[in-house]
C-alpha positions in Angstrom: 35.5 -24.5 -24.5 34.4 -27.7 -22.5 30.9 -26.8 -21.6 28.1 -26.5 -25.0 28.0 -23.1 -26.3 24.5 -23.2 -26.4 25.2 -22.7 -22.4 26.8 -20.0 -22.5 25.9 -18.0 -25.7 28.6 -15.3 -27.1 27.0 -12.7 -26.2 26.8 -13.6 -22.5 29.5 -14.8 -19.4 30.9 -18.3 -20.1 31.6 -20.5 -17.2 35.3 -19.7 -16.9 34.2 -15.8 -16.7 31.6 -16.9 -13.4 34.7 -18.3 -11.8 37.1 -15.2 -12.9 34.6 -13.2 -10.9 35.0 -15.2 -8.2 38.0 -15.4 -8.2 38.7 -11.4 -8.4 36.3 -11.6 -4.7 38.2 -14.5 -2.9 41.9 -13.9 -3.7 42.1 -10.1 -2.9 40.4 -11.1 0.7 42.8 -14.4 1.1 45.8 -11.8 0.3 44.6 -9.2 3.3 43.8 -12.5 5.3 47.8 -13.7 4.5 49.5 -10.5 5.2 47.8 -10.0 8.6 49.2 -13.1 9.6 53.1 -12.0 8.5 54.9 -10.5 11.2 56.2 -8.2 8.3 54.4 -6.0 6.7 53.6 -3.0 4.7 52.2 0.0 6.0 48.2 -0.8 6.2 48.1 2.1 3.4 49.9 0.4 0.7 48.6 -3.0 1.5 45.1 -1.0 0.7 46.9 0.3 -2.7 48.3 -2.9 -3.4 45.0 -4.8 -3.1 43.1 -2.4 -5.0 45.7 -1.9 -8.1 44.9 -6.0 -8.0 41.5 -6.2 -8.3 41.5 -3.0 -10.9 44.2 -5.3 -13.1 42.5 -9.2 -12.4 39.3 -7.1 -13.7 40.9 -5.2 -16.7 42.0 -9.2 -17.6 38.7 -10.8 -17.0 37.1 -8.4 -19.4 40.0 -8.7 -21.9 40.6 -12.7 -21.7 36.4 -12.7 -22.1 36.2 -11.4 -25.5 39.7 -13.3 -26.6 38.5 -16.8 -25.8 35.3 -15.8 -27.6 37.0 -14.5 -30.7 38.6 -18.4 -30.5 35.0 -19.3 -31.6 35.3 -17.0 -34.5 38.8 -18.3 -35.6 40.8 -15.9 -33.9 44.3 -17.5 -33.6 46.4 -16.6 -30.4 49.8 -17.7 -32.2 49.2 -14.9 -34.1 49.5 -11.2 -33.4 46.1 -9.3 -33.9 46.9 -7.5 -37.1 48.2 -11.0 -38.4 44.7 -12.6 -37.8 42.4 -13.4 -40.9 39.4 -12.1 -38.7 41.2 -9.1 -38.0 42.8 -8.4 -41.0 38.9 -8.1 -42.9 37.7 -5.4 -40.3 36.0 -2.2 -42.3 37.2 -0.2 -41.1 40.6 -0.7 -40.5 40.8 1.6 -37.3 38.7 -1.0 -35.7 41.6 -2.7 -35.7 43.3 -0.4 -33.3 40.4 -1.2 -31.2 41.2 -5.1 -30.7 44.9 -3.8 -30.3 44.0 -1.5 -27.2 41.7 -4.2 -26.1 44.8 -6.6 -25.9 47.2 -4.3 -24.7 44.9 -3.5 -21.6 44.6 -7.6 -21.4 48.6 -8.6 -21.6 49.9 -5.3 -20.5 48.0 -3.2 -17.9 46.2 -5.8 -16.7 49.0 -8.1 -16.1 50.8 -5.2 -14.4 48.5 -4.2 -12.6 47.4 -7.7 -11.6 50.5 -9.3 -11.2 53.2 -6.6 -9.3 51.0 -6.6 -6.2 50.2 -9.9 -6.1 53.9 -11.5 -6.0 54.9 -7.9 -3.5 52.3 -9.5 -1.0 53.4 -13.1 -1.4 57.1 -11.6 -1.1 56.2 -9.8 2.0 54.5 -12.6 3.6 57.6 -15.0 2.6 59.5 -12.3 5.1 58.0 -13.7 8.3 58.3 -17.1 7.1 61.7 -17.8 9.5 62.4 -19.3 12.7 65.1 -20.4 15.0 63.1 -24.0 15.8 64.3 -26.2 13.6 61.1 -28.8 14.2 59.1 -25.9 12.9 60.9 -26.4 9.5 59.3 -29.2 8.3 56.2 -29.6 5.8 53.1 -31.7 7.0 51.7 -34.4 4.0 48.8 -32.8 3.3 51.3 -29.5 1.8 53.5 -31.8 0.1 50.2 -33.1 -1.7 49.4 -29.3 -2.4 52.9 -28.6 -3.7 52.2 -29.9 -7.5 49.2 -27.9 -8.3 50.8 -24.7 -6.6 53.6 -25.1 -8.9 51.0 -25.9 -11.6 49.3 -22.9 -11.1 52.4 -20.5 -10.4 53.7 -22.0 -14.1 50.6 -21.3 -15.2 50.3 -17.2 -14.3 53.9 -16.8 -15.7 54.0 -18.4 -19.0 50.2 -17.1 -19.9 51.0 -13.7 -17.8 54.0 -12.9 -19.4 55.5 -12.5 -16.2 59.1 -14.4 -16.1 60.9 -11.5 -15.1 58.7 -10.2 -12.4 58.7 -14.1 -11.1 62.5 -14.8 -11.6 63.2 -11.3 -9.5 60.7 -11.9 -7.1 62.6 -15.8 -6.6 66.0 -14.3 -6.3 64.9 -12.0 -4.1 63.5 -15.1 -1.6 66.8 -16.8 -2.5 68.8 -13.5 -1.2 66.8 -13.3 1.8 67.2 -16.9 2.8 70.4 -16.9 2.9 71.0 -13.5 4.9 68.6 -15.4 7.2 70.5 -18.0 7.5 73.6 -16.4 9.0 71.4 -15.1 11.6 70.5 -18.5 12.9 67.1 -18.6 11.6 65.4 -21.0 9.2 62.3 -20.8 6.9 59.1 -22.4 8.9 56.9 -25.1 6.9 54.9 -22.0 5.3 57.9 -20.6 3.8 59.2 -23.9 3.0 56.1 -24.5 0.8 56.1 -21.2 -0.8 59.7 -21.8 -1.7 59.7 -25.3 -3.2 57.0 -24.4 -5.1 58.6 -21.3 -6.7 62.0 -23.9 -7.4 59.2 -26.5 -9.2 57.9 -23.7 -11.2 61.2 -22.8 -13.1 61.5 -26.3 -13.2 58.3 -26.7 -15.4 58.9 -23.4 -17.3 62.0 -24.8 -18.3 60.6 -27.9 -19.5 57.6 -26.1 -21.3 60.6 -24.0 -23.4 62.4 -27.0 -23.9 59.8 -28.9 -25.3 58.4 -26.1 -27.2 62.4 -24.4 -28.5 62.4 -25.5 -32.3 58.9 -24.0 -32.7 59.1 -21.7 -35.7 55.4 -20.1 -35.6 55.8 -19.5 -31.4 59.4 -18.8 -32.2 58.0 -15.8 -34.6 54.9 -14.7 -31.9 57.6 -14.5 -29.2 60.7 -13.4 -30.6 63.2 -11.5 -28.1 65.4 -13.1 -26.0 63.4 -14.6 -23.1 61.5 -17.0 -25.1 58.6 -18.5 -23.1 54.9 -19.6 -25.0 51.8 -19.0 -23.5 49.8 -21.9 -23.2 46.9 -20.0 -24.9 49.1 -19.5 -28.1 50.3 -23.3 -27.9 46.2 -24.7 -28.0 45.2 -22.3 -30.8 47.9 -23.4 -33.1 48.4 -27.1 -32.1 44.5 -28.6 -30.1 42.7 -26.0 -31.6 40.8 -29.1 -32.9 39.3 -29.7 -29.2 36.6 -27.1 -29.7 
C-alpha cells in the first residue's frame, strides 16, 4: 500500500509478500533455535510436527492475505463479509463466490490454526524453563525493556488481526498458573521469562484499549458480532484510512 503499484504489479508479489516469505524461513528456525535452549521440552517428534503444522498454516496465510490486500486495490472492503462486498456480490457466476469464501476461510481459519496453536505451544514451552532460585537472575537488562513495546506491538497485533484472543488469553493464564505454582517452590521467572511475561500483560492492555476505543462502532460491531468483540486492524483501515491508498 506504501510502495507505487507500478512496483509491484497485481499480478506479481508485493513487498509485504517478499518479507512474509521471509518470515515463514526465519521464525520456524528462531522457534527450533528457542526450544533447544528450554530445559523443558517436547519430545523432538512433536517439536518436528509443531514446526511444520507452522510453516504449512504461515504459508496457507501468505497466499490468502496476498490476494485480500490485492482485492483492497479493487475495492474489496474488509469491514465487510465477502458475500456483502460490491466486488463480490457482481461475480457471474455466483459459485465463484464460494471460491473467495474458501479462499478466506483457509486465510482466517486454517491458516490461523494451523499457524498460531504451535506457535504460542512453543513460546509456552519455552516460558517453562524460564525460573530460577537466583533472585539477581530476575531482573531485565535496558536493552529488553527497550524491546518490550514493539513485542507487545506485535503480540497485539497477531491477536486482534489473527483472531486469536482465546488461544492468547488461555495460553496467559496458563503462564499466570504456572508462575505462581513456581513460586511456592522457591523459584522465580529469570529475565527471559520476565520479558515474555510483561509483554503478554502489555498486550491485553492494548487489546483492551483498541476495543475500548473502537466499542460504539456499529459497522465493526455488525462484522464481529458474538460476544468477544475484538476488530481487526485490517477491517478498521478499510472502513475508516482506506483513503491512504
Amino acid at each position: 500500500i506504501i510502495l507505487p503499484l507500478e512496483w509491484f504489479p497485481l499480478n506479481k508479489p508485493s513487498a509485504g509478500d517478499y518479507f512474509h516469505m521471509a518470515y515463514n524461513v526465519i521464525t520456524p528456525f528462531l522457534l527450533l533455535k528457542l526450544i533447544e535452549r528450554s530445559p523443558k521440552t517436547l519430545p523432538r517428534s512433536m517439536v518436528y510436527v509443531s514446526i511444520i503444522m507452522f510453516v504449512m498454516g504461515a504459508s496457507i496465510h501468505l497466499v490468502g492475505d496476498s490476494v485480500n490486500h490485492r482485492l483492497i486495490f479493487s475495492g474489496y472492503q474488509h469491514h465487510l463479509s465477502v458475500r456483502e462486498n460490491p466486488i463480490i456480490k457482481n461475480l457471474k457466476p455466483e459459485t465463484l463466490i464460494d471460491s473467495f469464501e474458501l479462499l478466506y476461510y483457509y486465510d482466517e481459519y486454517l491458516g490461523h490454526s494451523m499457524w498460531y496453536i504451535p506457535f504460542f505451544l512453543i513460546l509456552f514451552i519455552y516460558f517453562t524453563g524460564c525460573f530460577t532460585p537466583v533472585e539477581e537472575e530476575s531482573r531485565m537488562p535496558v536493552p529488553a525493556l527497550l524491546l518490550m513495546g514493539p513485542s507487545s506491538l506485535y503480540y497485539w497485533y497477531l491477536v486482534t488481526e489473527g483472531q486469536i484472543f482465546i488461544l492468547y488469553i488461555f495460553t496467559f493464564f496458563a503462564m499466570m498458573a504456572l508462575v505462581m505454582h513456581q513460586k511456592r517452590k522457591g523459584l522465580v521467572l529469570d529475565s527471559n521469562g520476565l520479558f515474555l511475561f510483561y509483554s503478554f500483560i502489555i498486550t491485553l492492555v492494548l487489546i483492551a484499549v483498541w476495543v475500548v476505543w473502537l466499542w460504539n462502532d456499529k459497522i465493526l460491531r455488525k462484522k464481529y458480532p458474538g460476544v468477544i468483540y475484538i476488530p481487526e486492524p485490517w477491517a478498521f483501515y478499510t472502513l475508516h484510512m482506506n483513503n491512504l491508498h
